[in-house]
SEVEXRO-945408 format. One record per residue (C-alpha): residue in one letter; x negated, y, z. Coordinates in steps of 0.001 Angstrom, whole numbers. Last residue first. Layout:
N
{rec 'a', {X, Y, Z}}
...
% end
This chain:
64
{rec 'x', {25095, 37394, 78224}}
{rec 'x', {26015, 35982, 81966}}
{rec 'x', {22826, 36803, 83577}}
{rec 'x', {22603, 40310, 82078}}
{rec 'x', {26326, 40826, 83919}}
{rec 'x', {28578, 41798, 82024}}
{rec 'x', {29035, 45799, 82305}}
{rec 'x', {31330, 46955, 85330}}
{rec 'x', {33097, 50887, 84648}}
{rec 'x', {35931, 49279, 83562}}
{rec 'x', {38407, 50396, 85991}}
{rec 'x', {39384, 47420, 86870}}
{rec 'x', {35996, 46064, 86966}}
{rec 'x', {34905, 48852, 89488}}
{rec 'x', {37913, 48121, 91562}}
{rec 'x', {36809, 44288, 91859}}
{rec 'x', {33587, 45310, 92526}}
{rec 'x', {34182, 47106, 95466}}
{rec 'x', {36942, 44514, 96707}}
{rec 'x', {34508, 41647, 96311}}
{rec 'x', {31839, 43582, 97904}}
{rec 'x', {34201, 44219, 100675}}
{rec 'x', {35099, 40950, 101090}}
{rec 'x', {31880, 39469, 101216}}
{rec 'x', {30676, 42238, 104047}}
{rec 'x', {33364, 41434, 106434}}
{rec 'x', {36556, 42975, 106565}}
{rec 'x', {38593, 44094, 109806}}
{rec 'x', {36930, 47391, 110065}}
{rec 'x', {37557, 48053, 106547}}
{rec 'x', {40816, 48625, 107910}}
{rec 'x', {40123, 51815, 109435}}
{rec 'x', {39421, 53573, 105603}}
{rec 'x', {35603, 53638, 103628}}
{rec 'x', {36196, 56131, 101041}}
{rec 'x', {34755, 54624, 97963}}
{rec 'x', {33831, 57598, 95211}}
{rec 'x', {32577, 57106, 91810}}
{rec 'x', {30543, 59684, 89106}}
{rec 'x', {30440, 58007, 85655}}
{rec 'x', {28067, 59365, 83258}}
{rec 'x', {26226, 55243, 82991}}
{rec 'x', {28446, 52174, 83208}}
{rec 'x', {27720, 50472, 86510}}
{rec 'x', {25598, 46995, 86303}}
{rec 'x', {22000, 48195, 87111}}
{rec 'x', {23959, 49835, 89976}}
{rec 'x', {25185, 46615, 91380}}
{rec 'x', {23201, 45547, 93587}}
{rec 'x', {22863, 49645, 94838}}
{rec 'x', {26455, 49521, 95019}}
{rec 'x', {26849, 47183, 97483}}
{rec 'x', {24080, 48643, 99790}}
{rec 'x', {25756, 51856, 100186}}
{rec 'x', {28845, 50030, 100751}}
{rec 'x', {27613, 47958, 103909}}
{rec 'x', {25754, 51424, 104937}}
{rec 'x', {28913, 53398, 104384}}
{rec 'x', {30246, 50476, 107063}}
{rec 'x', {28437, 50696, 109388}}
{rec 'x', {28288, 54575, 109440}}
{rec 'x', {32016, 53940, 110053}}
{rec 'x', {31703, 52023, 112811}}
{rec 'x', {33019, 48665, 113196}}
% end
């Protein structure tokens, strides 16, 4: 996979959940080789899974 492919996968990613991202934070994803073996499900889940670690993810407005 190339790597514009995948900034584009992450690009997109984040914009579904920008609504959800804690506002004044600045993040950076560096898209590495083995993202080449991931589709785009397990990316998101990885992306998001980072961002809840970190606590930057607000609930969901779904879930409240």
């Amino acid at each position: 996979m190339q790597r514009n492919h995948c900034k584009r996968w992450m690009r997109n990613i984040l914009d579904g959940l920008h609504d959800r991202i804690e506002p004044g934070w600045d993040c950076l994803f560096l898209a590495r080789q083995k993202m080449s073996c991931a589709d785009f499900q397990l990316t998101s889940a990885a992306m998001q899974g980072l961002l809840e670690k970190a606590r930057l993810l607000r609930a969901n407005s779904n879930d409240v």
